[in-house]
Every structure is written in C-alpha cells, then in structure tokens.
N, CA and C atoms of all chains as a GROMACS GRO file, in nm:
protein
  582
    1UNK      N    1   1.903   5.801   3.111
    1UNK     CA    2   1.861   5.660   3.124
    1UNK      C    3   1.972   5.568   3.073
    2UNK      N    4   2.026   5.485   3.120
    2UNK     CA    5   2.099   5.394   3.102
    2UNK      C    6   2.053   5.258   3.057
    3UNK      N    7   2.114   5.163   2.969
    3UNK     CA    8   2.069   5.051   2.872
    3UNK      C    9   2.001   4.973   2.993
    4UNK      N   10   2.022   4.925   3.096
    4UNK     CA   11   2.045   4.861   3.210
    4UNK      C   12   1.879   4.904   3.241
    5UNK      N   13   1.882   5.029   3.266
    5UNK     CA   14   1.741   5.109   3.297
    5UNK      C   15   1.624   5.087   3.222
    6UNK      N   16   1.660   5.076   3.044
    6UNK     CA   17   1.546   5.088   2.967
    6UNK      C   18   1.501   4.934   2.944
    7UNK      N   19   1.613   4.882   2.971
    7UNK     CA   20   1.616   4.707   2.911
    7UNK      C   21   1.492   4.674   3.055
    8UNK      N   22   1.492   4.742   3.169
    8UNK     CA   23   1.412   4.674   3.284
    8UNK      C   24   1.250   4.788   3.266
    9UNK      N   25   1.249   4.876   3.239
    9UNK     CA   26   1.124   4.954   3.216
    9UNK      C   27   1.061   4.901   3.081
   10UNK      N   28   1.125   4.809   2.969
   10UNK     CA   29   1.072   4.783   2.871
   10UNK      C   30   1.003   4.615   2.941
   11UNK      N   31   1.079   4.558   2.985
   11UNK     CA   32   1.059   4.399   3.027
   11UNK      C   33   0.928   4.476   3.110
   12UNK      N   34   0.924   4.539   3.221
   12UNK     CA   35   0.793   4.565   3.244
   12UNK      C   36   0.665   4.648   3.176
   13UNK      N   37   0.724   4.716   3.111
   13UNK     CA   38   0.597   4.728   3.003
   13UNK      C   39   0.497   4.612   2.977
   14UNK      N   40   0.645   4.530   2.909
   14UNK     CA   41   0.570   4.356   2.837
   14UNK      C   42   0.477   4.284   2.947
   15UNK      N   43   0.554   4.272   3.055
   15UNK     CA   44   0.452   4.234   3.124
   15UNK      C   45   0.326   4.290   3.144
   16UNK      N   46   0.290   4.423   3.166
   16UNK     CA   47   0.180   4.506   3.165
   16UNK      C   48   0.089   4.452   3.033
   17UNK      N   49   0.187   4.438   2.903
   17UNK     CA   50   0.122   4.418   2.782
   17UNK      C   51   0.025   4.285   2.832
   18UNK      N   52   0.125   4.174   2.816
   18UNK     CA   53   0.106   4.011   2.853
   18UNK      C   54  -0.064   4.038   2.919
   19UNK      N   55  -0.030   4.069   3.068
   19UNK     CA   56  -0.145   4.106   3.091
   19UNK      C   57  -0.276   4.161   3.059
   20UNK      N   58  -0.267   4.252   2.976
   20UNK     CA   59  -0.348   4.343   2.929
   20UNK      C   60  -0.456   4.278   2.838
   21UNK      N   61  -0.322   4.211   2.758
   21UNK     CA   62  -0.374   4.095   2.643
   21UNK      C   63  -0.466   3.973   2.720
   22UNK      N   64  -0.425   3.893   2.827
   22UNK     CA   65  -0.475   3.840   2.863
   22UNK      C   66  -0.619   3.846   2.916
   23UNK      N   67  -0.649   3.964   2.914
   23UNK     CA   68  -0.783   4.016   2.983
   23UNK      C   69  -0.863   4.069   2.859
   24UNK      N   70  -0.799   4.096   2.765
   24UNK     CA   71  -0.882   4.106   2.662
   24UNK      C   72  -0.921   3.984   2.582
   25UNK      N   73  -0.850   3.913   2.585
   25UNK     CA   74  -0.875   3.778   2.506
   25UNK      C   75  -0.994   3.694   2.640
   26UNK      N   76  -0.980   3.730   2.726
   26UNK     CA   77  -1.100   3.667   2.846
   26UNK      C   78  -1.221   3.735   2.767
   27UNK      N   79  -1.238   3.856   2.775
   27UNK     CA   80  -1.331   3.929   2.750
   27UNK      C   81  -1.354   3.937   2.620
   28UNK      N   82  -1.311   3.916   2.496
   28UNK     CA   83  -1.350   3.883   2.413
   28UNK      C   84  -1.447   3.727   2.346
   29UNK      N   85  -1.386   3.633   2.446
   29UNK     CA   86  -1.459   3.492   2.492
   29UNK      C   87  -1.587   3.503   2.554
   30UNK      N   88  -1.588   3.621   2.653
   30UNK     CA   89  -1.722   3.668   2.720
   30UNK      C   90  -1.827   3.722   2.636
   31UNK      N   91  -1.800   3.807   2.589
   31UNK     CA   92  -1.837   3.910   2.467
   31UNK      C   93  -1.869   3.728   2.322
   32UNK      N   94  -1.823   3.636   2.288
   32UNK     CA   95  -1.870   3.580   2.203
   32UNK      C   96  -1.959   3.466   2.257
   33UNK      N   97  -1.994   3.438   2.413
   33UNK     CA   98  -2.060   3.332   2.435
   33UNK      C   99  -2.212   3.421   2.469
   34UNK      N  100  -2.186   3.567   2.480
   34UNK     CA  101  -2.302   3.634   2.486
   34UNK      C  102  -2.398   3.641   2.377
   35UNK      N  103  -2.325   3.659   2.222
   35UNK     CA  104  -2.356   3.640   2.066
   35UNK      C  105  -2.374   3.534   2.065
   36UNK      N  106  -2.339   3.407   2.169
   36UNK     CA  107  -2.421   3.266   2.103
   36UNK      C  108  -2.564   3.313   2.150
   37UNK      N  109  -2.561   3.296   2.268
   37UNK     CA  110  -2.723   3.290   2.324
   37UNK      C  111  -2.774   3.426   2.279
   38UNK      N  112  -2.771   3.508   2.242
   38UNK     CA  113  -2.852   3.557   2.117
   38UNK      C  114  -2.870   3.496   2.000
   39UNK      N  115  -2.812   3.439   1.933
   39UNK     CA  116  -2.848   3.397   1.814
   39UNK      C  117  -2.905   3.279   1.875
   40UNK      N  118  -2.922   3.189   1.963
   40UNK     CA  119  -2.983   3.052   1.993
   40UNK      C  120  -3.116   3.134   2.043
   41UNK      N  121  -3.176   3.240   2.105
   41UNK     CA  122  -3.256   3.329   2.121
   41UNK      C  123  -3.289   3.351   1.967
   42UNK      N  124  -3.277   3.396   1.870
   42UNK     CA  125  -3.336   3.436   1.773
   42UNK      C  126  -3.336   3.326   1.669
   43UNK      N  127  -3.271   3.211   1.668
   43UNK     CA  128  -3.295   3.095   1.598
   43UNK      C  129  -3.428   3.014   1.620
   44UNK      N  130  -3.422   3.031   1.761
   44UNK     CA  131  -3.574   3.001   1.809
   44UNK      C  132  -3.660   3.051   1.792
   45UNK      N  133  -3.646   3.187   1.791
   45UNK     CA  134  -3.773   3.260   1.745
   45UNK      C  135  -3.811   3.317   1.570
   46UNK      N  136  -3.704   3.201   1.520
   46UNK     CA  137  -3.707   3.233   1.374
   46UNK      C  138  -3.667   3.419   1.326
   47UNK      N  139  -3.602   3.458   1.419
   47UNK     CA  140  -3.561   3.609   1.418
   47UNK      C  141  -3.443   3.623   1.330
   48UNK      N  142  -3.446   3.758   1.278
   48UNK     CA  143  -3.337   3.784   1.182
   48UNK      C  144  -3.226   3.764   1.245
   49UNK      N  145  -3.067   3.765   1.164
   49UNK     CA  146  -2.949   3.734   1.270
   49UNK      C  147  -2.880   3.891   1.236
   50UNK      N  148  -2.915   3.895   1.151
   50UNK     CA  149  -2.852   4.067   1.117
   50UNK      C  150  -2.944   4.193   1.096
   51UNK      N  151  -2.910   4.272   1.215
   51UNK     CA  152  -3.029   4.403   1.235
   51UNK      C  153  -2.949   4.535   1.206
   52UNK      N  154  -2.942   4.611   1.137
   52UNK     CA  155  -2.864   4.684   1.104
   52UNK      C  156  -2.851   4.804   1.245
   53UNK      N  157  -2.995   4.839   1.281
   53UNK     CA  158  -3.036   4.916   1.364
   53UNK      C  159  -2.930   4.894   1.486
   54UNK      N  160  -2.928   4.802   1.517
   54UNK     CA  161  -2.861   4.732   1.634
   54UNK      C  162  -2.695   4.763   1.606
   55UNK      N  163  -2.656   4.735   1.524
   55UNK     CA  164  -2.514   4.725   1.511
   55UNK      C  165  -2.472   4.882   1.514
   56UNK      N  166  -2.539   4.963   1.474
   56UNK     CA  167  -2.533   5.125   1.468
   56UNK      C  168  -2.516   5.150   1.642
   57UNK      N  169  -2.590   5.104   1.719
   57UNK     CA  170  -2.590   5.103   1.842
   57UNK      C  171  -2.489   5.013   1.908
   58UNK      N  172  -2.397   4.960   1.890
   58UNK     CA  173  -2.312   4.906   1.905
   58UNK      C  174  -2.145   5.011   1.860
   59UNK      N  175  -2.229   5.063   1.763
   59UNK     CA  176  -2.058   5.152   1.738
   59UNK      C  177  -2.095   5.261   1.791
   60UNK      N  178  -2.245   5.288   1.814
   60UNK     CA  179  -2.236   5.432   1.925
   60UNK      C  180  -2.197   5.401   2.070
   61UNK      N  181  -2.220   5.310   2.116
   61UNK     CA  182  -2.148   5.283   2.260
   61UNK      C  183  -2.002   5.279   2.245
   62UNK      N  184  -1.957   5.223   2.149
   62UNK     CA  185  -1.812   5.217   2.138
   62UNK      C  186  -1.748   5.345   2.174
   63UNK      N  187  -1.782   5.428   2.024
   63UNK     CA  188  -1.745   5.559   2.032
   63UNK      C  189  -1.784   5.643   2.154
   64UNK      N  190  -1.902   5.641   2.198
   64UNK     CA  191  -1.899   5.731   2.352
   64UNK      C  192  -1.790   5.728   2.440
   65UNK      N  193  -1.770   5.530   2.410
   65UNK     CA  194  -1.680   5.508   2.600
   65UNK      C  195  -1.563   5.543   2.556
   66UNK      N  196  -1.472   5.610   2.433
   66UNK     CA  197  -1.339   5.627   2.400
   66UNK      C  198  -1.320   5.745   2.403
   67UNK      N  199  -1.220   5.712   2.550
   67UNK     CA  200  -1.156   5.836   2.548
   67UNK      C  201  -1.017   5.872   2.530
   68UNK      N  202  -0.977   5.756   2.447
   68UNK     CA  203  -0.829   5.756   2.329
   68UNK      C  204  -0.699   5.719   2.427
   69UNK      N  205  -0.593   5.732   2.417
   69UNK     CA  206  -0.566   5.782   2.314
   69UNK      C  207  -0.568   5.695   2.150
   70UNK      N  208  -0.644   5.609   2.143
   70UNK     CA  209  -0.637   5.552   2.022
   70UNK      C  210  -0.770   5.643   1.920
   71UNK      N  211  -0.769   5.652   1.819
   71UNK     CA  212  -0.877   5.720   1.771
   71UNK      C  213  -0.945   5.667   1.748
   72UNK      N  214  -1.071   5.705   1.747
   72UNK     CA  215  -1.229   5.663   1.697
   72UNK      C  216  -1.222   5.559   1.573
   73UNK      N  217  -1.171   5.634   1.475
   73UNK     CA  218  -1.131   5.543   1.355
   73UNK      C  219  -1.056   5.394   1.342
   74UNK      N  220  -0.977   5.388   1.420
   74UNK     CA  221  -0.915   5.301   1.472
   74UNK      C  222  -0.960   5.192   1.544
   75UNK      N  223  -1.039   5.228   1.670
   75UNK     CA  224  -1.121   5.167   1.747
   75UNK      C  225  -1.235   5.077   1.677
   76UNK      N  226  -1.288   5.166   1.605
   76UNK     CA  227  -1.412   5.159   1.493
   76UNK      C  228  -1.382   5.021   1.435
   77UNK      N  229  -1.244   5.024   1.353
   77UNK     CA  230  -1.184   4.907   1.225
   77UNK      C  231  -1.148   4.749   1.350
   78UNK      N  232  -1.110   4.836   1.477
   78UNK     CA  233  -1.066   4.692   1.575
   78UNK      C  234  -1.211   4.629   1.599
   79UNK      N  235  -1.307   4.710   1.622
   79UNK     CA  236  -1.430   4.663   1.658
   79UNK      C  237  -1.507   4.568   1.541
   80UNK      N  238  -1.488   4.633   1.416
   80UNK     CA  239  -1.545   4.572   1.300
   80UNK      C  240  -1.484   4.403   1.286
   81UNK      N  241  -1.330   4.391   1.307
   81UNK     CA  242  -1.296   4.306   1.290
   81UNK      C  243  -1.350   4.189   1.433
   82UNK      N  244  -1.348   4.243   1.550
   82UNK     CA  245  -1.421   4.148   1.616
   82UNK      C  246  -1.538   4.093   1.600
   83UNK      N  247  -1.648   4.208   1.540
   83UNK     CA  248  -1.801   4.160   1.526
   83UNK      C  249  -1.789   4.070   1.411
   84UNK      N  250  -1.675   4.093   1.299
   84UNK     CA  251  -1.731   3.976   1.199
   84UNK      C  252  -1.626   3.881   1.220
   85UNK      N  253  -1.518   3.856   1.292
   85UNK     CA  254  -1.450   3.717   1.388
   85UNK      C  255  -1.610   3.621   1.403
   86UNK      N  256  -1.676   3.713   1.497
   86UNK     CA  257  -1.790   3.693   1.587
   86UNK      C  258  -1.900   3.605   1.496
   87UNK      N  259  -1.917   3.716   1.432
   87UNK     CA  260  -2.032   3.675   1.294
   87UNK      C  261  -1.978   3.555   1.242
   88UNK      N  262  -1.876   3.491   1.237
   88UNK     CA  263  -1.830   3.378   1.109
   88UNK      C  264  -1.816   3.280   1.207
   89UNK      N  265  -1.811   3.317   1.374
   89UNK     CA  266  -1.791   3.173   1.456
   89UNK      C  267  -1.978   3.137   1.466
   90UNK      N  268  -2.035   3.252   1.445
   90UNK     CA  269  -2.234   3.201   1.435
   90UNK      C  270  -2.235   3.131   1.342
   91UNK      N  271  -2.151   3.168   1.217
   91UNK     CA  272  -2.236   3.122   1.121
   91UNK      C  273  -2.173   2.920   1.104
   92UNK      N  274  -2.073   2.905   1.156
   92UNK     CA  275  -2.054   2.855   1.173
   92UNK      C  276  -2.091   2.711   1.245
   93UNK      N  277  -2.120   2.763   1.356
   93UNK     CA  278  -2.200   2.716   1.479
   93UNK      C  279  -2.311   2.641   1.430
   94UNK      N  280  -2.396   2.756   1.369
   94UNK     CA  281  -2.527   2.738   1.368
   94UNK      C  282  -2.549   2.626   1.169
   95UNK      N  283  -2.416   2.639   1.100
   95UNK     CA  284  -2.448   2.581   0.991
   95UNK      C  285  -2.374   2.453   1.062
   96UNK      N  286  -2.349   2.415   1.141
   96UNK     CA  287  -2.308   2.276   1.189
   96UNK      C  288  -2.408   2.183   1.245
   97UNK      N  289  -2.466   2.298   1.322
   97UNK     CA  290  -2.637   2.205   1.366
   97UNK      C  291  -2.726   2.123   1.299
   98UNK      N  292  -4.137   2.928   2.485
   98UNK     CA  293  -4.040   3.125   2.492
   98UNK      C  294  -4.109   3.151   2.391
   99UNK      N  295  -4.200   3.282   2.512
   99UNK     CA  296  -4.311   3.367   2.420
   99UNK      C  297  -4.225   3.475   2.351
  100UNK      N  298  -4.277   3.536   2.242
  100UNK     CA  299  -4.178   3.671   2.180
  100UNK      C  300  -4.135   3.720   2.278
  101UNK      N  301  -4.245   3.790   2.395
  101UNK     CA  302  -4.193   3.927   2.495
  101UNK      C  303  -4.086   3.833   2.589
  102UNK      N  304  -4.095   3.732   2.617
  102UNK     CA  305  -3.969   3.630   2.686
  102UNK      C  306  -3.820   3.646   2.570
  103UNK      N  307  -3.851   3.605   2.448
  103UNK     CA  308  -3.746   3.657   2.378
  103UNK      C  309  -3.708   3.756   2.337
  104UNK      N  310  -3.753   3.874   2.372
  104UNK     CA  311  -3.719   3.990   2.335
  104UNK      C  312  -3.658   4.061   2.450
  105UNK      N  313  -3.738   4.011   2.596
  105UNK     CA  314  -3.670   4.069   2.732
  105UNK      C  315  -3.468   3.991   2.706
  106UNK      N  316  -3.505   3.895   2.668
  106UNK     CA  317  -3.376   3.824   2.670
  106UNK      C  318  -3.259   3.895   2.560
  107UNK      N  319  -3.277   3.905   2.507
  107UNK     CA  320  -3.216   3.970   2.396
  107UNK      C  321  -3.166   4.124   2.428
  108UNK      N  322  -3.259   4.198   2.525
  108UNK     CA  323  -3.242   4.324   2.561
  108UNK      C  324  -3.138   4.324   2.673
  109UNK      N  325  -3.114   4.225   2.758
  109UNK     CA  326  -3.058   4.204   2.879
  109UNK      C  327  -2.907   4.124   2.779
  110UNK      N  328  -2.902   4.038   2.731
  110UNK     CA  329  -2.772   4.044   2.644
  110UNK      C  330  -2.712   4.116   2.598
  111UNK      N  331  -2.825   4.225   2.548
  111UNK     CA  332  -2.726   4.356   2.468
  111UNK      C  333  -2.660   4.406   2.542
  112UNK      N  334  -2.700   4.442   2.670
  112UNK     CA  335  -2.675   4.561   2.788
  112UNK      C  336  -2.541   4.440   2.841
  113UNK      N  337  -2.547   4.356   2.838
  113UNK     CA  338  -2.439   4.292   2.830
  113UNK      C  339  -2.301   4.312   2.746
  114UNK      N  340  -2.340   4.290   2.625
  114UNK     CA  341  -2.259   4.339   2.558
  114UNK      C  342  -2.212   4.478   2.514
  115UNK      N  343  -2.304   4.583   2.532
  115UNK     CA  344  -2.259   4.711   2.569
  115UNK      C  345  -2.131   4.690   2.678
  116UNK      N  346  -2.166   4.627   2.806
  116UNK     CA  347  -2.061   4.687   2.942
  116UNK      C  348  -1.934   4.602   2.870
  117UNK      N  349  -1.934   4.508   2.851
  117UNK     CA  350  -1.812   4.416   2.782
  117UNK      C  351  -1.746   4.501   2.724
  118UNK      N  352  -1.828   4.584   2.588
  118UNK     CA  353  -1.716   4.670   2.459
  118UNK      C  354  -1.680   4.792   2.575
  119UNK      N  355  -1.733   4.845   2.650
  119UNK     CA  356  -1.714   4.980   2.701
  119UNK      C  357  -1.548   4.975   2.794
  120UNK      N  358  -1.589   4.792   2.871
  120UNK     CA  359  -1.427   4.741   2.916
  120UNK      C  360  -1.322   4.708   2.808
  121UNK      N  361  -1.411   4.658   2.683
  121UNK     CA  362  -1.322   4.635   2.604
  121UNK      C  363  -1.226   4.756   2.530
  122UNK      N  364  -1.288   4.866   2.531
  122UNK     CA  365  -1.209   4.999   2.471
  122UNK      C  366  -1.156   5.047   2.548
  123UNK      N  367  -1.201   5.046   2.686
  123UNK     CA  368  -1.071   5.090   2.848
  123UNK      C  369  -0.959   5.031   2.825
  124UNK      N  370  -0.945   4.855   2.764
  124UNK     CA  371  -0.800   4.803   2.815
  124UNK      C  372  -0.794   4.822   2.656
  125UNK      N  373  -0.844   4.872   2.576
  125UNK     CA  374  -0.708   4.924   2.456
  125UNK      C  375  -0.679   5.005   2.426
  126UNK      N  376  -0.742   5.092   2.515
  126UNK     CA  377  -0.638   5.247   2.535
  126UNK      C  378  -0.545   5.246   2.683
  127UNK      N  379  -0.605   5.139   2.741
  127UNK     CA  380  -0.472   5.105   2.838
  127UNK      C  381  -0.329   5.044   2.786
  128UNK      N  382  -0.357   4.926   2.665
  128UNK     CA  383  -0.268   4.889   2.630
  128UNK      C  384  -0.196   4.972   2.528
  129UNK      N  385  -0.261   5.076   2.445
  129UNK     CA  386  -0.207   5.172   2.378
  129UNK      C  387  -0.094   5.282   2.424
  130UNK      N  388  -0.148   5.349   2.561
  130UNK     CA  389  -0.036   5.374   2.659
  130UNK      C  390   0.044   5.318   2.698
  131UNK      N  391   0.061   5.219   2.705
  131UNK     CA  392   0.178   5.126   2.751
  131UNK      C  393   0.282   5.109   2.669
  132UNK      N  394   0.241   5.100   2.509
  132UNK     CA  395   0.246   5.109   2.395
  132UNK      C  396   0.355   5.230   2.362
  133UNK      N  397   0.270   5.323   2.417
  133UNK     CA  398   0.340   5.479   2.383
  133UNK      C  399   0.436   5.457   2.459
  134UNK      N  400   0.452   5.433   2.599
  134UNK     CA  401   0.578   5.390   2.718
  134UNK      C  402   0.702   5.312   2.650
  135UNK      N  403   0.676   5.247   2.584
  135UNK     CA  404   0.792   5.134   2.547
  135UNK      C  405   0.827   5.269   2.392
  136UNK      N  406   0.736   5.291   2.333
  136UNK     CA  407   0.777   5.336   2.228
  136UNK      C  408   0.844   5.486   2.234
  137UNK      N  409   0.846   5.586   2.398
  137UNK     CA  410   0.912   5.652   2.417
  137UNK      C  411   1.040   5.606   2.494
  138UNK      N  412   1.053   5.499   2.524
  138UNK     CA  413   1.189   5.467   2.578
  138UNK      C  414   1.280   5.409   2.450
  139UNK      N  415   1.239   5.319   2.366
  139UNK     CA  416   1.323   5.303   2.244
  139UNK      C  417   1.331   5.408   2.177
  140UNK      N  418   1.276   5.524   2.142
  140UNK     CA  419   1.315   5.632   2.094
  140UNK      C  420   1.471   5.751   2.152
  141UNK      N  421   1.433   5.730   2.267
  141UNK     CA  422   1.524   5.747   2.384
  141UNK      C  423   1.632   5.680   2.344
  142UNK      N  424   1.624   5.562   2.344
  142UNK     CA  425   1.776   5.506   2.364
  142UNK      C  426   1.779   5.461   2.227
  143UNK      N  427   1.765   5.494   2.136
  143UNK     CA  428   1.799   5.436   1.934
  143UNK      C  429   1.755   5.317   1.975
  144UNK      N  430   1.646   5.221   2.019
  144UNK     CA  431   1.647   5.114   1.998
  144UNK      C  432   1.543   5.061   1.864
  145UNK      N  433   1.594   4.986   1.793
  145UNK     CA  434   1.463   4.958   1.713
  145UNK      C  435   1.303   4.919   1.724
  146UNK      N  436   1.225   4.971   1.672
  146UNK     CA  437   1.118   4.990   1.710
  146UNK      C  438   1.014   4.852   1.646
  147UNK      N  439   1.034   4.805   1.588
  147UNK     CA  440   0.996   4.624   1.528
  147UNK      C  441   1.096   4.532   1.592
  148UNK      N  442   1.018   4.449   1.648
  148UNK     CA  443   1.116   4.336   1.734
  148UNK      C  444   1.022   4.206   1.726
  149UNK      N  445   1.073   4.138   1.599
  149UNK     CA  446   0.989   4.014   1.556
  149UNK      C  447   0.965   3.960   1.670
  150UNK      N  448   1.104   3.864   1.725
  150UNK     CA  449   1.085   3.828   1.895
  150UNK      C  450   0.992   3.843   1.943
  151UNK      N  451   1.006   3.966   2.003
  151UNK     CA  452   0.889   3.993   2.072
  151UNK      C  453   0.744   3.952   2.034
  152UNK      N  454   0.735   3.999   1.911
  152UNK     CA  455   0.555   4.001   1.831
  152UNK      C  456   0.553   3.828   1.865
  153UNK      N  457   0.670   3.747   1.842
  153UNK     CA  458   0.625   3.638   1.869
  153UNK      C  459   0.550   3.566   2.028
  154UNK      N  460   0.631   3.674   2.086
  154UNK     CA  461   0.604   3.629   2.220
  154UNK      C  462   0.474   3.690   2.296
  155UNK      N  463   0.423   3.790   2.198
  155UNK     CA  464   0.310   3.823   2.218
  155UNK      C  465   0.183   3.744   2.191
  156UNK      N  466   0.195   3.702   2.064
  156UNK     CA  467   0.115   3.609   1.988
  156UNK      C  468   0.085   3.449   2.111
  157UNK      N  469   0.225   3.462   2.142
  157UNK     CA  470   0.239   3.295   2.239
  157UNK      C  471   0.179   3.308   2.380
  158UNK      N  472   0.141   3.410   2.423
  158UNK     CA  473   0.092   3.510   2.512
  158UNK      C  474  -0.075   3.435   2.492
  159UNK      N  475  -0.089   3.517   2.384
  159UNK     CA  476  -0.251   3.535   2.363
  159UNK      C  477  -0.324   3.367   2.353
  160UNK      N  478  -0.254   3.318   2.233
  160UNK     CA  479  -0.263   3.172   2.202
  160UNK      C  480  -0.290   3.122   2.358
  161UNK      N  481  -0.216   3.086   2.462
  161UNK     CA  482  -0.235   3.014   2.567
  161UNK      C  483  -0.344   3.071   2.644
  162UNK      N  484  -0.356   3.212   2.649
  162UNK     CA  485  -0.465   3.267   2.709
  162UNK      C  486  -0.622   3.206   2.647
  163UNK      N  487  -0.580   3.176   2.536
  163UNK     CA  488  -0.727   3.144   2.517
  163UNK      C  489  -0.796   3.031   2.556
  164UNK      N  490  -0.905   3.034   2.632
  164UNK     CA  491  -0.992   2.891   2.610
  164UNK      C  492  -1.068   2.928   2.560
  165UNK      N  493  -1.129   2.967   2.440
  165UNK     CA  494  -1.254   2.970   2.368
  165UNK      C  495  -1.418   3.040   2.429
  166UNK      N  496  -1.509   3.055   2.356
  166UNK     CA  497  -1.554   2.968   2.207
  166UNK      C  498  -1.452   3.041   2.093
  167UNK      N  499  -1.396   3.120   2.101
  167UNK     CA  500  -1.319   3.226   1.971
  167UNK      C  501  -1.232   3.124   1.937
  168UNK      N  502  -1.216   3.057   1.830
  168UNK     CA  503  -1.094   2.975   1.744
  168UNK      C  504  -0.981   3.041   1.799
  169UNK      N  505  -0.849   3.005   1.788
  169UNK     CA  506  -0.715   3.032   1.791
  169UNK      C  507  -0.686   3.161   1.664
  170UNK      N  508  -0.775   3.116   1.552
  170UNK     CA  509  -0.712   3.142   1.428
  170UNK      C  510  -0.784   3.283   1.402
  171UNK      N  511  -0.922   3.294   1.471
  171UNK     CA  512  -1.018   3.443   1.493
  171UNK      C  513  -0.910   3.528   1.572
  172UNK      N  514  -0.893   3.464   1.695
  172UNK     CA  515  -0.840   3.577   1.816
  172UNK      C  516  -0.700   3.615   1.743
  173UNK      N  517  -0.600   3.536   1.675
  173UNK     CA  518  -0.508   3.611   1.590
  173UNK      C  519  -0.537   3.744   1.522
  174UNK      N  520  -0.600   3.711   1.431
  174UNK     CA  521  -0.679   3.823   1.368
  174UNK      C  522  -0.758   3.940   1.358
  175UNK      N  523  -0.814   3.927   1.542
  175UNK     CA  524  -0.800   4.031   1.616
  175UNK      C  525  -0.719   4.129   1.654
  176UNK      N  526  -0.590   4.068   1.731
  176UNK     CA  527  -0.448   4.116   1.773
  176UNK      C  528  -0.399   4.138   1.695
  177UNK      N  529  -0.427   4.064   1.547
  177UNK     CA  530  -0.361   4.135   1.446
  177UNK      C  531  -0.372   4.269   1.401
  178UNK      N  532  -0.527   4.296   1.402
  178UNK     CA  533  -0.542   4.395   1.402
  178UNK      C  534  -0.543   4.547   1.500
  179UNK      N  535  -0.523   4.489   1.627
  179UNK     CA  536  -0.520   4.573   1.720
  179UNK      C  537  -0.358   4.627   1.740
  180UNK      N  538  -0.282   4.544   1.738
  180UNK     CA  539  -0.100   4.550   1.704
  180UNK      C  540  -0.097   4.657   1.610
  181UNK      N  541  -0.175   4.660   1.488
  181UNK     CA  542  -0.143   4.704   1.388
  181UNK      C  543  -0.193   4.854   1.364
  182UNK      N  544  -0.364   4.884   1.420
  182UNK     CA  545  -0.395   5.005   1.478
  182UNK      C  546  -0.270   5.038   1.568
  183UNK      N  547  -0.199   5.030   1.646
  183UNK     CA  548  -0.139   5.091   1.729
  183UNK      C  549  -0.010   5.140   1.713
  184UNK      N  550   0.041   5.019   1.618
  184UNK     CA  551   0.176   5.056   1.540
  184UNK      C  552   0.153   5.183   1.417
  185UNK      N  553   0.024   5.184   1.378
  185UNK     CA  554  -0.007   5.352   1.297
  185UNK      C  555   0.031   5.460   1.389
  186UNK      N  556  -0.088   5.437   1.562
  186UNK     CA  557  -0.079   5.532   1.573
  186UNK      C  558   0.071   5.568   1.658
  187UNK      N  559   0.154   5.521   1.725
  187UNK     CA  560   0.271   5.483   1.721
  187UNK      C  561   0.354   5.576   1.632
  188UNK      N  562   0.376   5.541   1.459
  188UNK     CA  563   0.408   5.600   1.405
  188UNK      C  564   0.370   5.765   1.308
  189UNK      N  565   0.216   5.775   1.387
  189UNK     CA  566   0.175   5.874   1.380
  189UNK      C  567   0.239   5.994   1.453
  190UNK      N  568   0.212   5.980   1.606
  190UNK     CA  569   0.277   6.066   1.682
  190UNK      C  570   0.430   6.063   1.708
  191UNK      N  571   0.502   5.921   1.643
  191UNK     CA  572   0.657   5.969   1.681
  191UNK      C  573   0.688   6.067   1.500
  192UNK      N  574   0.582   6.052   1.436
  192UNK     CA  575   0.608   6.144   1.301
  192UNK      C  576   0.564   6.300   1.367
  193UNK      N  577   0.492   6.339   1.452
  193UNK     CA  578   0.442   6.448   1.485
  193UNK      C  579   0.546   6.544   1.583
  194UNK      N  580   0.655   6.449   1.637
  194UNK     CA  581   0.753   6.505   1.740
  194UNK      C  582   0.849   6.582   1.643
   0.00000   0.00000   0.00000
C-alpha cells in the first residue's frame, strides 16, 4: 500500500464515519422525542417516571441485537450514558413546566 | 385518557423504542468496523493513531447534524463516550496482534 493509497482509503473511511454519525445522532433525536411522549403519558396519568422493571428490558433488547464487534460491556456503558443524557433532558423539560 | 388508553400508549412507545436501540447498536458496530478499517491501515503504514484534527472534525460533524430535542452539550457526551468505547476496543485488539 502506498501513502497515496492509505491517505484515500482513510478519507473514505471518514466519510463512512461522518455518515454513520449522522444517522445516529438522527436516531438518537428519534429515540428522545419518543421518551417525551412517554413521560407526557405518565405525567398525566400521575405514573412513576422511573420503573426499574422496564429499564432491565431495555438492556435485554440491547444485548440480544449485538452482534459486536463491540462488546456487550461496552455497548451496555454507551447505552447507560444515553438513557441518563435522556433522563436529565425529562427532567428538565418537565421541571420547566 | 383512561389508564388502559395510557397504558396501550406507553406499550406501543416502548416497541418503539426497542426497534430504535436494536438500529441503534447495528450502526455502532457498523461504525466500529470502520473504525477497525482505518485503524488497520494506520497500523500498516506507522501512521499515528490519535489525530486531534480529525476528533475535531468529527465533533463538527455531529454538532451540525443535530436538530434536537437532545442539547448540543448531551449529544457530545454521547460521542464522547462512544469514541472512547471504541478507542479501548481499538487498543484492545491492536494489543492482541
């Protein structure tokens, strides 16, 4: 492989990345306007906002659909950090009302 | 909105958010491979494997991608953490060669 070679297989990587990113950051926007109207669903119904039961079921779907190569563990800590991103834009939200 | 109205609703969000995380763990083991791609071609050619640059241009990437509801300052903190899972495992398996 020549510099010439890797310098153009890396620039397209990035782009692949760029992209990649871009569709996750969509879908992460999707994924948090879904957590509003649940919690505007359970605000109304005076319902708890944190079910433990539920969130267990949330990291079992995770873990099923991975089929790596990133590990479980890994996946697990990326996921945690989205649900409580998630959790602090509710609490937010809803202490502004 | 009787309970069983809020509870059908709530059940049909989840299943929502199930298919979301299940896409959401497809494109980060897509982007993890891609990941491995760039990180077997700089290995290849001695190139250094941290390239501030770049991380910047990733970050400037995501930032414009976003229109919300997720703050600017959440979705960082995401990528932060997803960059950072990957740069382990990254240096996991180029420690394993």
């Amino acid at each position: 492989m020549t510099l010439d070679e890797a310098k153009g297989t890396l620039a397209a990587c990035r782009e692949e990345i760029d992209g990649i990113d871009r569709r996750l950051v969509a879908l992460l926007n999707e994924r948090s306007r879904v957590v509003e109207r649940i919690g505007a669903v359970k605000a109304n119904m005076d319902m708890p906002v944190y079910e433990p039961k539920r969130e267990d079921m949330v990291y079992a779907n995770i873990m099923a659909a991975n089929g790596g190569p990133i590990p479980d563990d890994s996946v697990r800590r990326i996921f945690e950090r989205i649900i409580d991103e998630m959790r602090t834009l509710q609490r937010t939200r809803m202490g502004a009302k």
